[in-house]
LUMVEXTI-877061 format. One record per residue (C-alpha): residue in three letters; x, y, z. Coordinates in steps of 0.2 Angstrom, whole numbers. Each point is the difference from the previous one (the first is absolute). Layout:
N
{rest = ala; px = X; py = Y; pz = Z}
...
***
This chain:
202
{rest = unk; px = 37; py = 18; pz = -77}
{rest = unk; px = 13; py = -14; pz = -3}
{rest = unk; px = -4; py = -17; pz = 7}
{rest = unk; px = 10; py = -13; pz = 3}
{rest = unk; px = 0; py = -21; pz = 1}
{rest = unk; px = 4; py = -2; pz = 20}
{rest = unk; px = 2; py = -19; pz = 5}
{rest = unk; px = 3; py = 3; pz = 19}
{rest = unk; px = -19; py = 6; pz = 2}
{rest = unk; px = -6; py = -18; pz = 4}
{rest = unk; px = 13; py = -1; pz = 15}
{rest = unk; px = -3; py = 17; pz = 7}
{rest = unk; px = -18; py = 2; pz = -2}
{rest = unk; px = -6; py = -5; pz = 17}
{rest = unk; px = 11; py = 11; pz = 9}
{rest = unk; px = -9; py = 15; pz = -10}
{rest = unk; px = -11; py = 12; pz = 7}
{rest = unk; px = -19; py = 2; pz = -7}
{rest = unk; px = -2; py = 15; pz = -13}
{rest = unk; px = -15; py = 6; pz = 10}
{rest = unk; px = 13; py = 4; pz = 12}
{rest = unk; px = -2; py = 20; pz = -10}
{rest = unk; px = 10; py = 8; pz = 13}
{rest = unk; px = 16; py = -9; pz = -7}
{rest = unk; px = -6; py = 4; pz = -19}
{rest = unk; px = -3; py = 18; pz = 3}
{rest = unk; px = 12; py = 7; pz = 14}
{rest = unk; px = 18; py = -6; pz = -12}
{rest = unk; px = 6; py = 6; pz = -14}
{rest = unk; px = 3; py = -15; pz = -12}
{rest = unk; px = 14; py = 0; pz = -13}
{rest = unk; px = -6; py = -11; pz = -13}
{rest = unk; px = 15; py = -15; pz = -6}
{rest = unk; px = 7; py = 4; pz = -18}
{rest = unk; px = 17; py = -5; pz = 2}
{rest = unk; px = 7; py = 16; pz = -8}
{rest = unk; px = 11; py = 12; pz = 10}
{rest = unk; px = -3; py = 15; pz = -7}
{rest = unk; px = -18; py = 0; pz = 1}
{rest = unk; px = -11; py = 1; pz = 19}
{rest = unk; px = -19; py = -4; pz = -4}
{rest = unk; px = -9; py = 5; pz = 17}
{rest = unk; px = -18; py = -6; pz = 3}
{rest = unk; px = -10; py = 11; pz = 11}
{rest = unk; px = -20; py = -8; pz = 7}
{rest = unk; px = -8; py = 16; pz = 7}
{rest = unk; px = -13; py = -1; pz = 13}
{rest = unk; px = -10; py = 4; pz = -12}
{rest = unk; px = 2; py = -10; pz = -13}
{rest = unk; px = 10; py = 9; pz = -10}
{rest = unk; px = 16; py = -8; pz = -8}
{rest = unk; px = 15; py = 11; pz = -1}
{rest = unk; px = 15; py = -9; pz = -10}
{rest = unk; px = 17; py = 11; pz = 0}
{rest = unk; px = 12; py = -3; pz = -16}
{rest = unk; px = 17; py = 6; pz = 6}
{rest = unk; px = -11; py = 16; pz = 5}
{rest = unk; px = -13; py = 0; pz = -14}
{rest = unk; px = -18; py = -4; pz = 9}
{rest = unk; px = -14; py = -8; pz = -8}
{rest = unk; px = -17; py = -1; pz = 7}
{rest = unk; px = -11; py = -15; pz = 0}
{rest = unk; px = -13; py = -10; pz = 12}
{rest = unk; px = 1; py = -15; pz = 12}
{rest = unk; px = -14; py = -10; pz = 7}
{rest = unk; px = 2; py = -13; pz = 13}
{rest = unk; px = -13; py = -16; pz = -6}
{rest = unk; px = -7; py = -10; pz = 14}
{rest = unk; px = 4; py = -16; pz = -5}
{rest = unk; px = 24; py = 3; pz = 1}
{rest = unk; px = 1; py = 11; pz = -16}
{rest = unk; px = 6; py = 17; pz = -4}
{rest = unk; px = -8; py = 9; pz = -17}
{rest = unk; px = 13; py = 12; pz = -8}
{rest = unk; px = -6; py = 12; pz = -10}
{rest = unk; px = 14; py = 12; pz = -9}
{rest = unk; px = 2; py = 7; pz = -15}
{rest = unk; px = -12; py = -7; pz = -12}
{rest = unk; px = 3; py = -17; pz = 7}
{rest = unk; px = -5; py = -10; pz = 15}
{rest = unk; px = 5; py = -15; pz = 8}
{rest = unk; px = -7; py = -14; pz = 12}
{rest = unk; px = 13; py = -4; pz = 12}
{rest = unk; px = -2; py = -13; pz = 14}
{rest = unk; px = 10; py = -2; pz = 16}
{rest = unk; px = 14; py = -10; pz = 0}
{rest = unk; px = 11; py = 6; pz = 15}
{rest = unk; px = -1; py = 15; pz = 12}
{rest = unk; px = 10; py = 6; pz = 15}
{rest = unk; px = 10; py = 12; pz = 5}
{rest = unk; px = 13; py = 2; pz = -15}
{rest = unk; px = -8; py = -11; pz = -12}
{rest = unk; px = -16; py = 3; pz = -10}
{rest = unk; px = 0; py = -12; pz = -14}
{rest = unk; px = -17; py = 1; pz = -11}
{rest = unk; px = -5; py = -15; pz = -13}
{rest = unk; px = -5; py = 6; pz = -17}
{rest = unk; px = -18; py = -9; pz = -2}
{rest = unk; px = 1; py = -15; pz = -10}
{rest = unk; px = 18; py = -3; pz = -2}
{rest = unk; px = 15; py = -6; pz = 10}
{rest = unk; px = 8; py = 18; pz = 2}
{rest = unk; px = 3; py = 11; pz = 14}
{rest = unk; px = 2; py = 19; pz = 1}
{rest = unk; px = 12; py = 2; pz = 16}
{rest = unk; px = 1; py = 15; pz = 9}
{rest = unk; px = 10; py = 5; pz = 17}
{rest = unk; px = -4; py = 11; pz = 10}
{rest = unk; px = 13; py = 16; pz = -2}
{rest = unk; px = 7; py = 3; pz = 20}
{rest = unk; px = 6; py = -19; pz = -6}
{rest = unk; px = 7; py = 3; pz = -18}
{rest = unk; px = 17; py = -2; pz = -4}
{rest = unk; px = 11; py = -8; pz = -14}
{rest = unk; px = -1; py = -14; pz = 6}
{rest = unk; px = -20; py = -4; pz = -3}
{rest = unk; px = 1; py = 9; pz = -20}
{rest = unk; px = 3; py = -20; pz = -4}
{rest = unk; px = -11; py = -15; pz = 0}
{rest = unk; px = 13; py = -9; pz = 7}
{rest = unk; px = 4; py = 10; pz = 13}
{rest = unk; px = -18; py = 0; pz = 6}
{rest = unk; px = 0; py = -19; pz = -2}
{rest = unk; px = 15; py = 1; pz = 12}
{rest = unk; px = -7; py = 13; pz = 12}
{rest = unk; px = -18; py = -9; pz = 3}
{rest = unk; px = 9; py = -18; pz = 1}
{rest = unk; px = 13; py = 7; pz = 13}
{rest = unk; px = -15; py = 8; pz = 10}
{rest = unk; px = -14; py = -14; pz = -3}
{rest = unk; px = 6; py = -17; pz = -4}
{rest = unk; px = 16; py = -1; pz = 9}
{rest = unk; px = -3; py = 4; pz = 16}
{rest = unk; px = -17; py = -10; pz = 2}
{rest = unk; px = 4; py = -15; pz = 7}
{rest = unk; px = -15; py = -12; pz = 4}
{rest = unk; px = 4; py = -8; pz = 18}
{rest = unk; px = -11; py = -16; pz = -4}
{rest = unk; px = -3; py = -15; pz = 13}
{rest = unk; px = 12; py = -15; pz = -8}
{rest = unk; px = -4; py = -15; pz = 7}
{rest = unk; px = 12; py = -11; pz = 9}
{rest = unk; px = -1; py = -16; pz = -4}
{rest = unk; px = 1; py = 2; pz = -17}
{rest = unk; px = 13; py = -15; pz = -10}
{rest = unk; px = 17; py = 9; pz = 2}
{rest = unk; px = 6; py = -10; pz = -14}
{rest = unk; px = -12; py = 11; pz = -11}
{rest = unk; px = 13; py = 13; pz = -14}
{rest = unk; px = -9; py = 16; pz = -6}
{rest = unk; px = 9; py = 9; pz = -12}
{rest = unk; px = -4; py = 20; pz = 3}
{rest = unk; px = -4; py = 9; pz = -16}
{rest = unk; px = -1; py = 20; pz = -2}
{rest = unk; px = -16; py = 1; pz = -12}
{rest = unk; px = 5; py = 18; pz = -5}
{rest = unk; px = 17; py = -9; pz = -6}
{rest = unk; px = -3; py = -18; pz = 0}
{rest = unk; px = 15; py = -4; pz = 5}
{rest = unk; px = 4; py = -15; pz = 13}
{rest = unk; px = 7; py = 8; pz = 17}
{rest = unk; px = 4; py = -14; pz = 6}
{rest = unk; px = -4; py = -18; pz = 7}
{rest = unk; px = -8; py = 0; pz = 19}
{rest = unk; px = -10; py = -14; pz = 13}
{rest = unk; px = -15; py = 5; pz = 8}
{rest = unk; px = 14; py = 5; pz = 18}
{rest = unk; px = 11; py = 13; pz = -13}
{rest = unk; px = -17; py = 7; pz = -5}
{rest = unk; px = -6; py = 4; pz = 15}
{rest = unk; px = 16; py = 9; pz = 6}
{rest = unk; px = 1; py = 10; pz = -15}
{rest = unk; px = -18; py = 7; pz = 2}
{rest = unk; px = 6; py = 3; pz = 19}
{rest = unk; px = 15; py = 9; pz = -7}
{rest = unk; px = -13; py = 11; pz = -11}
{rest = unk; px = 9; py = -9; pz = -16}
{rest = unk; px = -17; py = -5; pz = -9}
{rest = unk; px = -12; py = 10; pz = -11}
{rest = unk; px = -18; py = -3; pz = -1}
{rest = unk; px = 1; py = 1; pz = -18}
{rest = unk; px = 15; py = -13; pz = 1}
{rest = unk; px = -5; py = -18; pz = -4}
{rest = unk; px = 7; py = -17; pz = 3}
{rest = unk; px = -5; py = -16; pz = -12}
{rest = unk; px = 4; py = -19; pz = 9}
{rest = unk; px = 15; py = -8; pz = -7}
{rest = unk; px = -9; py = -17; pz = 4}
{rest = unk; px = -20; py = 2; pz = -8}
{rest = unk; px = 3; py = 19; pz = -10}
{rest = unk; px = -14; py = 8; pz = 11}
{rest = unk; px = 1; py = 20; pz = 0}
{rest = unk; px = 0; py = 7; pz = 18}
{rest = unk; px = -1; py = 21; pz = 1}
{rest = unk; px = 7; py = 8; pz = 14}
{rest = unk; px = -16; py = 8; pz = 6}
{rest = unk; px = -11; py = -15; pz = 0}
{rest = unk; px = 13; py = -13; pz = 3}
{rest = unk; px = -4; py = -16; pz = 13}
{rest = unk; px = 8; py = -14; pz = -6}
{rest = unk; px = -13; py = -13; pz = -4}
{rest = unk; px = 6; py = -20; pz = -4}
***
């Protein structure tokens, strides 16, 4: 089982499903990321707590348990692995391999294609779904100074996105132009201001 390092999972996390939600683990059948295109892993959680792991057609038996506190025990092989949730919905299953920072992604195989063999393109495809089309519709208030510059900053990028008083801000949450993740630091005292959270304090 190849595991990967996967910096996204702090953004996306609380849009996740909860692993004890066992109908999503065991009605799918999860192809396991490897980024090779010649070879399909598919994982296979039984009702009855038999693993099944299809290698281009080659089958493996092994057991699965469900641990009550968010975890997954993998036993295959002559090997097992703890693996806690990381992320769960409908395409995703993304499991963290206890005590490190790597990930084992799966999709669900009705939603495989080329595309999702990368960790790139599933970087893509859950910050397309997730991140880019949450917009937080917070309460500015109005009397804030309109002489007050904030420059906007992408933290996945860091790059500037430009320069913009408290009025230009507001229109382009209103225009759905603002992420929650985005973040915008004061040009005047240097404070940081997320998106999400944002109310414009002196």
């Amino acid at each position: 089982m190849k595991t990967f390092i996967f910096d996204l999972m702090p953004k996306i996390k609380r849009y996740s499903k909860e692993l004890d939600d066992l109908t999503l683990l065991k009605n799918k059948n999860w192809v396991a990321v490897n980024e090779l295109d010649d070879q399909k892993t598919v994982y296979i959680f039984d009702k009855k707590n038999r693993l099944i792991v299809s290698n281009s057609g080659e089958v493996t038996l092994g057991e699965w348990s469900y641990l009550n506190n968010n975890s997954v025990l993998i036993s295959l092989r002559d090997s097992s692995f703890l693996l806690n949730h990381g992320f769960l919905d409908d395409v995703f299953l993304i499991l963290n391999q206890d005590g490190t920072d790597k990930y084992a992604l799966f999709i669900n195989e009705n939603e495989f294609t080329n595309a999702l063999i990368s960790i790139d393109g599933i970087q893509n495809y859950l910050t397309n779904k997730y991140l880019k089309n949450n917009f937080t519709r917070a309460n500015y208030r109005t009397d804030f100074p309109m002489g007050r510059i904030f420059l906007k900053i992408n933290p996945l990028t860091l790059n500037e996105e430009g320069r913009y008083n408290d009025v230009q801000i507001r229109d382009l949450n209103k225009k759905g132009k603002l992420l929650s993740y985005d973040k915008l630091v004061s040009v005047k005292d240097k404070k940081t201001y997320f998106v999400k959270d944002i109310l414009f304090d002196n």
